[in-house]
N, C-alpha and C positions, 0 to 999 in steps of 0.2 A: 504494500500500500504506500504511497506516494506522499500522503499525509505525514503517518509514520516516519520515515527517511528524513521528511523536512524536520520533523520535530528533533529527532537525534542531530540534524545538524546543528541546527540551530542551540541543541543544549551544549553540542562540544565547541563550540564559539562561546558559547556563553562562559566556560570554563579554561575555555585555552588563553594562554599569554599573547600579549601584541609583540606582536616582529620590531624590532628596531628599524628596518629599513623598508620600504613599500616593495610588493614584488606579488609571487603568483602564489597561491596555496593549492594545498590540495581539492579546494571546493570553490575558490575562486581566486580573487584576491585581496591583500591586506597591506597594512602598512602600519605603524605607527600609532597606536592607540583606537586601529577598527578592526574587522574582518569584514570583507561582503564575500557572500553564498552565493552563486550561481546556485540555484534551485533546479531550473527548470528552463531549458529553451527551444523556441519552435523552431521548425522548418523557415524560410525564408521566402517573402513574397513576390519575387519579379515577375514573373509570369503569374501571377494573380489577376483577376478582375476587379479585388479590393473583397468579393464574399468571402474566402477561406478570411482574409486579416481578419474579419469581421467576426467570424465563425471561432477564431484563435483568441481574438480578445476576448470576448466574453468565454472560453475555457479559462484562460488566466486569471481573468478577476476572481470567474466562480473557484479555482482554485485558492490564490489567496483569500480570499471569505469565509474557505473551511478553515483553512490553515490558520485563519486570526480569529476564529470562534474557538479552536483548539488553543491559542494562546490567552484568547479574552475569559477561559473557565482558571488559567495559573494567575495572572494578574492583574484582572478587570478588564474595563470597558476600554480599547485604544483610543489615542487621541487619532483622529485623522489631520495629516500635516501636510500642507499646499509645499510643494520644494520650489515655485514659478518665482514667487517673489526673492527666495534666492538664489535663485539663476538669476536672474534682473538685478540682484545687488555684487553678483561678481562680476558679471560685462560691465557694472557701473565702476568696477574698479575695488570695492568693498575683498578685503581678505577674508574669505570663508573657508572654514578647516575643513580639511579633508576628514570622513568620506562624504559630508554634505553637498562639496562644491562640485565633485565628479557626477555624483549621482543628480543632481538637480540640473545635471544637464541630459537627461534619458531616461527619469523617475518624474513624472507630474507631482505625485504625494506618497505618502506611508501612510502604514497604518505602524502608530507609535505607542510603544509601554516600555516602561522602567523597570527591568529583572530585577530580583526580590534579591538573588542571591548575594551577587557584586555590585549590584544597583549601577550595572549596565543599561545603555538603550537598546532594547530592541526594534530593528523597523521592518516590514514588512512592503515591498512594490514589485508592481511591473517596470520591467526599462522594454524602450524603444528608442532607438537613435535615429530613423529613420523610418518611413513606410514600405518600404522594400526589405528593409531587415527583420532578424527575430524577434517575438517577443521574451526576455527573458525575467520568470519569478526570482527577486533576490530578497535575501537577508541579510541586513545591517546589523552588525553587534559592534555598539562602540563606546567608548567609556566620553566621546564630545558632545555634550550639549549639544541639540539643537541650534542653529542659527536665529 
């Protein structure tokens, strides 16, 4: 089950050390006081007519949904977190720490909670870099403050 897997990532990020230097992991990549998960990624749409993207997006969300109902039963209700207005404050020049400012350029929002244990962030999103590329589910584990 696909749930399952997400959950176990996500709890050994929750647990594992940050890397001193930014680079790849084994589930995605990390740097310096985060981890992101590659979860999950689609096929690729060039030869599309725009239906499968259509068809792909709505698996993804309804995936994350389950997946933030399974973390909304350990830590409550998530916050939902707009990432746009921080993309607009680092093209404005504004210093935004990483994993914010990568992600808020291929993540619209998260769904946001505070782990209990280390009183890490955890975030949940779809990225898309493009309409021709995949959709991928990630997870953020990071010890930065929100933006």
């Amino acid at each position: 089950m696909s749930i399952a897997r997400h959950l176990a990532t996500i709890d050994l990020l929750c647990t594992r050390d940050f890397p001193a230097e930014h680079g790849r992991s084994d589930v995605g990549t990390e740097g310096p006081g985060y981890h992101i998960a590659e979860l999950q990624t689609s096929a690729d749409f060039w030869d599309d007519d725009g239906t499968e993207r259509e068809e792909t997006e709505t698996q993804y969300e309804l995936e994350r949904d389950g997946l933030s109902e399974r973390l909304t039963e350990r830590w409550g209700a998530p916050q939902v977190f707009s990432l746009w207005s921080v993309f607009n404050r680092s093209m404005d020049g504004e210093d935004i720490p990483e994993p914010w400012v990568v992600l808020s350029s291929h993540v619209p929002d998260v769904h946001l909670w505070k782990e209990d244990g280390r009183g890490r962030w955890v975030a949940l999103g779809i990225s898309q870099s493009d309409k021709e590329l995949p959709f991928q589910l990630v997870a953020v584990v990071t010890e930065m403050d929100p933006p």
